[in-house]
N, C-alpha and C positions, 0 to 999 in steps of 0.2 A: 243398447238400441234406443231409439227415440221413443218418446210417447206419441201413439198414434188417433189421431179422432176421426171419423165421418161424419158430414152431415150435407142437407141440400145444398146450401149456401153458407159462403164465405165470406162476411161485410168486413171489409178492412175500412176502420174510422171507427172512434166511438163517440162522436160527435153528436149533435142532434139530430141529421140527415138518415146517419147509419142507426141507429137506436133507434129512429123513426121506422126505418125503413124492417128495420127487427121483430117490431108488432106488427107491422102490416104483415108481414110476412106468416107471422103465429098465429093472427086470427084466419089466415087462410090454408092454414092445415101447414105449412112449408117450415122443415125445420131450418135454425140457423147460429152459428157462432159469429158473435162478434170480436173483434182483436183490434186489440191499441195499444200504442207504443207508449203512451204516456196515461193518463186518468180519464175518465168522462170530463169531454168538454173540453179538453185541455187546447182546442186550436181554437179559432173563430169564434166556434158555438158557446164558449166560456169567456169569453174577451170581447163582445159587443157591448153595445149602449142598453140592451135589454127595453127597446123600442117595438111596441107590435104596431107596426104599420099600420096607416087608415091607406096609404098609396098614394097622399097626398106631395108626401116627398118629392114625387117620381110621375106625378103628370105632364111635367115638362121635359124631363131627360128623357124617360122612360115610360110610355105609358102601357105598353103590357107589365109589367111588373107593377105598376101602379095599379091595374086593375087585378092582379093574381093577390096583392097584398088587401086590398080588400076584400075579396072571396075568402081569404087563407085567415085572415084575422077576423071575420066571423063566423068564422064554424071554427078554431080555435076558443074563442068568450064562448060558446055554447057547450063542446065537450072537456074544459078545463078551468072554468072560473076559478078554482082554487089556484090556479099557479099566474093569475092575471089581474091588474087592479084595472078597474076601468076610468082613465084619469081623466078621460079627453084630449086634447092637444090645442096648441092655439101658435097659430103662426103670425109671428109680431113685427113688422117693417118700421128702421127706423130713417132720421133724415138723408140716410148715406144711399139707402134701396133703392133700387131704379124705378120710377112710375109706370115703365111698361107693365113690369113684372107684377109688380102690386094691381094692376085691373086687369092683367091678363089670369092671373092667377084663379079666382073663382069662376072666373067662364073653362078654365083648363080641369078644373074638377067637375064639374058639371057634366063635360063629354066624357070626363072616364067616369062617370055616375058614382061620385066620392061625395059625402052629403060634405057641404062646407056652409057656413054661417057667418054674416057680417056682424061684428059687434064696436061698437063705438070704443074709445080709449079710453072713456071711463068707465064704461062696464069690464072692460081687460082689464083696470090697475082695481076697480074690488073685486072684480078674482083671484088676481095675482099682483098685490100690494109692492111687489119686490121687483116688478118690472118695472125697467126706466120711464121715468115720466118725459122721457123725448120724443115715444114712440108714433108711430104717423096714423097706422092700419093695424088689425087685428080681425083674421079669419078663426072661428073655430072649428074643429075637425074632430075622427072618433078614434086619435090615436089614441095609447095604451102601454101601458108598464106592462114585462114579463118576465118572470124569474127562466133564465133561459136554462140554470141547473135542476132547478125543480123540475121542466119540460123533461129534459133530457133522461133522469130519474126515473121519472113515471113512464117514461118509453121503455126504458131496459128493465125494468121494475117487471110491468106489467107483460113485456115477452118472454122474459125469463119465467112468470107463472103459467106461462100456455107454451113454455119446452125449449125455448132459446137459450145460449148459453153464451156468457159475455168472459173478454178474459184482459184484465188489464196491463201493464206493462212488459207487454209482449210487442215485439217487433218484428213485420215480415222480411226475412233476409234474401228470398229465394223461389222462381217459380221453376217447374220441371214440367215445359212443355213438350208436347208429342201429339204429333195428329191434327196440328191443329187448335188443340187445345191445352188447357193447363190441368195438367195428371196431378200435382200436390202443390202444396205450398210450406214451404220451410220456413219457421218461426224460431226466435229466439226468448224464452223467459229473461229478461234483463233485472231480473229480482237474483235468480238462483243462477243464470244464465246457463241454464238447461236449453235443448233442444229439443224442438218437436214438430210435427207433422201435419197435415191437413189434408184429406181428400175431401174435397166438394165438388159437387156437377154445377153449380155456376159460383161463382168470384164476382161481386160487388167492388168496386174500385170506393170508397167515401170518401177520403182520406183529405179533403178540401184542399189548403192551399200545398199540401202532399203529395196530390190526386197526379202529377206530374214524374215523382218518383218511383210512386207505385207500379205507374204503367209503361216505364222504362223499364221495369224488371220482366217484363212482357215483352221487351223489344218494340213497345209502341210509344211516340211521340205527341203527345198533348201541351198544346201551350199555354200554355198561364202566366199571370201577371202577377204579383203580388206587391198589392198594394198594403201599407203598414198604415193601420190605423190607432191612433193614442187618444187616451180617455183620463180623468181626471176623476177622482170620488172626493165630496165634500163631507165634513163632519157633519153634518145635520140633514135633515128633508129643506131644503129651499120656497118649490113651486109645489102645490099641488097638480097642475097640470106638464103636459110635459110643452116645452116650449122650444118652438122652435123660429129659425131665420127667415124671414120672407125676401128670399129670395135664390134663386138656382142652388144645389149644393157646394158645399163649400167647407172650408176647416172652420171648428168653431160656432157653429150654428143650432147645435140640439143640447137642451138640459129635458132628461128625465129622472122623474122622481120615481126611486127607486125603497120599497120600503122605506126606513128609517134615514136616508143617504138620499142624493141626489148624484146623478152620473153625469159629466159634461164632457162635450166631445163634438168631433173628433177631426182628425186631421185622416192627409191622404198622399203617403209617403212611398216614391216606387221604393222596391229592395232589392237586390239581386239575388241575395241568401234567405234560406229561413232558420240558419246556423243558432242567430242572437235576436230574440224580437223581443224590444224593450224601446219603453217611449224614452227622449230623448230631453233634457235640461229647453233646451231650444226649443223642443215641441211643446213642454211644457209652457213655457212661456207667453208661445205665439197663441196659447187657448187660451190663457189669462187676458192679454191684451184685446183677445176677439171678445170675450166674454161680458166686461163690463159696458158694452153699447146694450147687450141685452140685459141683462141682469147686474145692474152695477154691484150689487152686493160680492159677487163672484170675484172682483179685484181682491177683495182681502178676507175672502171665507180661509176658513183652513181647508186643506186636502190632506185626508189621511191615505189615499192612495194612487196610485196611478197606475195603467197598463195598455198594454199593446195586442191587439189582433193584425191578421192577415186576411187580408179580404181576399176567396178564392176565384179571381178574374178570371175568364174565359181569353184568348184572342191573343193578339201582335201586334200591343198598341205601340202605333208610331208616336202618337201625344203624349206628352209631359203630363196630361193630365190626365187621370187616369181615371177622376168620377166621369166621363163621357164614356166609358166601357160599361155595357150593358150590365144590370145587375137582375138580369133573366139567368135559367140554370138550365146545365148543357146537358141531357142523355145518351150516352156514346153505346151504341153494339160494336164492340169491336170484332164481329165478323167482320165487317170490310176493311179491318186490319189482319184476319187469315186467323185469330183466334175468336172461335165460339162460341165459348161459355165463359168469357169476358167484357162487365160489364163498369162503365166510367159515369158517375152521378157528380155530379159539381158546380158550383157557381150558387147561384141563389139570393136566400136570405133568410134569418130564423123562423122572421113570419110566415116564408115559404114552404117550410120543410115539408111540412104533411103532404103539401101535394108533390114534391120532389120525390117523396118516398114514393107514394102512390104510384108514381109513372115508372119509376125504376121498379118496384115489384109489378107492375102489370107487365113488364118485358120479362123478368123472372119466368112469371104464372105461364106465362106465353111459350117460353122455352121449355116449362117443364110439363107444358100440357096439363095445368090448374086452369079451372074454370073458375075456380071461386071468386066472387069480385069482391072489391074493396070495400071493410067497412070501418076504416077511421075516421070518417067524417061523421057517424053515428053513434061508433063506441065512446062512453067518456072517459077520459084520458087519466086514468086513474086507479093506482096499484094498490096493494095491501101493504106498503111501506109506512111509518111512521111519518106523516108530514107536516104535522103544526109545529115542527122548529123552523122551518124556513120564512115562516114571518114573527117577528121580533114580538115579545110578549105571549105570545099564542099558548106556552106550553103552561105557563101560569095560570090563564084565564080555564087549559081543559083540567088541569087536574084540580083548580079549584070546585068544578063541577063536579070531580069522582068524590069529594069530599077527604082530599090529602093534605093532612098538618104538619107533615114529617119533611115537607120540602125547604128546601134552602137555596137560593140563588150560584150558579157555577159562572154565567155569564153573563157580567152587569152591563153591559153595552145594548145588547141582543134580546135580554130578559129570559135566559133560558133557566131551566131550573135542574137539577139533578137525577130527579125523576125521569123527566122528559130525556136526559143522557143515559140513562138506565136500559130504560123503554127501544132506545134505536140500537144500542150495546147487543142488547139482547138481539133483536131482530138479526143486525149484521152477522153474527155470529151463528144464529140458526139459518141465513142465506147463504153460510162461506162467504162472509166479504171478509178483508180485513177490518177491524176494531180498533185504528190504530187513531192517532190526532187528526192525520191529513185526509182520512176516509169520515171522522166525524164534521170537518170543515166542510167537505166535497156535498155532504148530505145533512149540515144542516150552514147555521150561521156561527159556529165558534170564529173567535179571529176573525170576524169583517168587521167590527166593528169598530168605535175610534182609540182604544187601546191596541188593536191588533194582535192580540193575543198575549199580550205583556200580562195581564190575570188572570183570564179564564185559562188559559193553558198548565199554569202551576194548581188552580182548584182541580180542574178532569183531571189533569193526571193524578195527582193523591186520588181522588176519588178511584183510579181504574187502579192503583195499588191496593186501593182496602176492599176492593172487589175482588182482585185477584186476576181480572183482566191483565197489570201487567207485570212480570217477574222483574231482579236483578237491575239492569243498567236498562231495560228497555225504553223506561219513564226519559230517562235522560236523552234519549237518542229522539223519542218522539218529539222533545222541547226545541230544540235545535233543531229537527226536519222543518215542523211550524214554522219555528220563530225564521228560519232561514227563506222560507217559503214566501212568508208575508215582507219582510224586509226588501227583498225585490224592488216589490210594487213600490215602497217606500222613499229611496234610492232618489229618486226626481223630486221629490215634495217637501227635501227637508230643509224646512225655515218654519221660523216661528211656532208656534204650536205644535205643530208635528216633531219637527226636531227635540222638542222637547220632551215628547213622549219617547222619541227612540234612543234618548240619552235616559231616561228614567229607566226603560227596558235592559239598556245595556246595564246601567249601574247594578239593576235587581240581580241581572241570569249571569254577568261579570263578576261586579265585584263583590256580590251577595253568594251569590252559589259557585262562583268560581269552574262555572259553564265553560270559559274561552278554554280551559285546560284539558278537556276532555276532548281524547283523540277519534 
């Protein structure tokens, strides 16, 4: 017999949307399971530019999203400073920019009430010493770095401690309507590839550029676009601010600094599939070539990595170009598709999500006759999870404050220390998470850094052997999940520097430990 669970609500996605939408739902008394086919984060909400909007983007394409992105990115810096650096943003026009755009541009933030600032081109280059000295115009604005995994974290984090319950690599195979409505939902564990079951009185669609398949197992039809977006990570922080293109969007146009790293991006590629989503040699390239009009350093930085999101479009776009498709997010009751307690949340943007959640649980509350109203915009955004690994150095600087001599470095990229892996070991383990490499990567910074796990990966592991965290062949199978995991992103970037770390890595876990031979 299957394993059977109840609860209010069913959020399929474990995304930022859905994990968002998971606390709202806890602080309003509403119980709920989350389910995901792959890890937190693993679509969009983990493969953006990790950009918190000022809306500045988007007063020209789009300016309700441009004015939602500035509402949503301040009351995000109020209940989550820890998961956000406030970098500013500075939008920089070079001789190639059109002159409309460049003086249309601060009268077009002005009406969506976006603060913007004129700064001359040499107050830009002692800012940001690494922008081209071509440059024509330079607005500044209140964009912002965000850790979009830490976000995501403290949302499931924090509704799992008010009753929510999240379940990862689980896949929905099945719904069993009747009435009008949807009676259960059939799930598949793709770990043990057990079977199980779900009754809940409403069904959350999240599942973003998904959101399409899910709701075809409904028998409903939602259009979507998927557009493939490719990003670039460099070895170093570049900018302190985040910089961006003055002019319309386009491939190529945003560097944000990201902790220790800088992220440049992005392109915008239709796809038919979401079979394979991996940036592309060519896409790689064409960001290189964009990139040195703004930042010439960018032509010969090194990149240790590269990746691809799906941006979840709403529509039936006839255009080739698919940044003209709204990047507003869509709320679907599919009663006026004949089922009830089926609910479709999509479209957006990271910066968005809170209020994305917010409207999707006020049609919940709605259905289930809760009165309680929304309080994410008040609560701060913030779990009893271990969280000074997710900025680099951090774990150092707290336990040198507890007064700990016994520490030793596991992560020399990251500056993580032992202690600090100990400390979240433990946690995961009194939460039921797994304890394993790709759950300590997902939750802090192992392997981001410009090694890629070629060190820190053989230190944690010895370390989780003399712990006893891991028996037998386990160590081995978790080096190889990693190492395979990161190489990926890899895959596009390999020249010069990089290449050469991934030929060091090989030689080490190859011809050192004799990794390739292990079945």
């Amino acid at each position: 017999m299957p394993k059977k669970f109840k609860t209010d609500v069913l959020i399929i996605g474990g995304g930022v949307t859905g994990t968002g939408l998971a606390r709202d739902l806890a602080f309003r008394g509403i119980s709920s399971i989350v389910i995901e086919k792959d890890t937190i984060n693993a679509g969009a909400s983990g493969r953006n530019h990790g950009l918190l909007h000022s809306g500045a983007r988007y007063v020209s394409s789009d300016p309700v999203s441009a004015l939602e992105c500035k509402k949503e990115g301040d009351i995000l810096k109020k209940i989550a400073p820890h998961c956000i650096e406030e970098t500013g943003g500075l939008y920089v026009a070079t001789q190639d920019d059109k002159q409309e755009y460049i003086s249309l541009f601060p009268k077009l933030c002005k009406k969506a009430g976006i603060p913007c600032e004129k700064l001359t081109v040499k107050e830009a280059l002692e800012l940001e010493p690494e922008l081209s000295k071509e440059i024509v115009a330079v607005f500044r604005v209140e964009d912002a770095s965000v850790d979009p995994f830490h976000i995501s974290l403290e949302n499931i984090n924090q509704a799992i401690e008010h009753g929510a319950r999240y379940f990862n690599h689980c896949k929905v195979i099945k719904f069993y309507t009747a009435s009008h409505a949807i009676q259960k939902v059939i799930a598949k564990d793709l770990v043990n590839r057990r079977i199980f079951e779900i009754k809940a009185d409403i069904i959350v669609n999240a599942a973003g550029a998904w959101s399409g398949e899910i709701a075809k197992l409904a028998g409903i039809h939602v259009d979507m676009i998927y557009s493939k977006g490719s990003l670039l990570i460099t070895h170093n922080r570049i900018t302190n601010h985040v910089i961006n293109r003055l002019r319309t969007p386009t491939d190529g146009d945003i560097l944000v600094p990201g902790r220790t790293v800088s992220i440049f991006g992005t392109t915008s590629n239709r796809i038919e599939s979401l079979d394979v989503i991996r940036p592309s040699i060519k896409e790689t390239d064409q960001l290189i070539k964009e990139a040195k009009a703004l930042v010439p350093q960018l032509e010969n930085a090194r990149y240790i990595r590269s990746y691809a999101g799906v941006r979840p479009l709403l529509g039936n776009s006839d255009s080739d170009d698919d940044r003209s498709v709204s990047r507003g997010f869509s709320l679907m009751d599919h009663t006026t598709d004949n089922i009830h307690n089926f609910i479709t949340i999509t479209g957006g943007k990271m910066t968005t999500f809170r209020l994305m959640a917010q409207k999707a649980a006020d049609l919940v509350s709605k259905k289930l006759k809760n009165t309680t109203p929304c309080q994410t915009a008040v609560i701060p955004l913030k779990s009893e999870a271990p969280s000074q690994m997710t900025e680099a150095g951090m774990s150092f600087r707290v336990w040198a404050k507890k007064g700990k001599k016994d520490n030793i470095t596991m992560c020399e990229c990251e500056m993580i220390s032992k202690n600090q892996f100990k400390e979240l070991i433990s946690w995961l383990k009194k939460n039921k998470k797994g304890s394993d490499l790709n759950a300590l990567r997902i939750h802090s910074r192992l392997g981001k850094g410009a090694c890629q796990g070629t060190f820190c990966s053989q230190r944690v592991t010895g370390f989780m052997y003399d712990e006893n965290y891991f028996k037998d062949d386990e160590g081995i199978y978790n080096i190889k999940d990693l190492l395979h995991e990161r190489f990926i992103g890899q895959r596009s970037v390999l020249w010069d520097g990089q290449l050469s770390q991934a030929e060091l890595c090989e030689a080490l876990y190859c011809g050192f430990y004799g990794l390739e031979l292990e079945k």
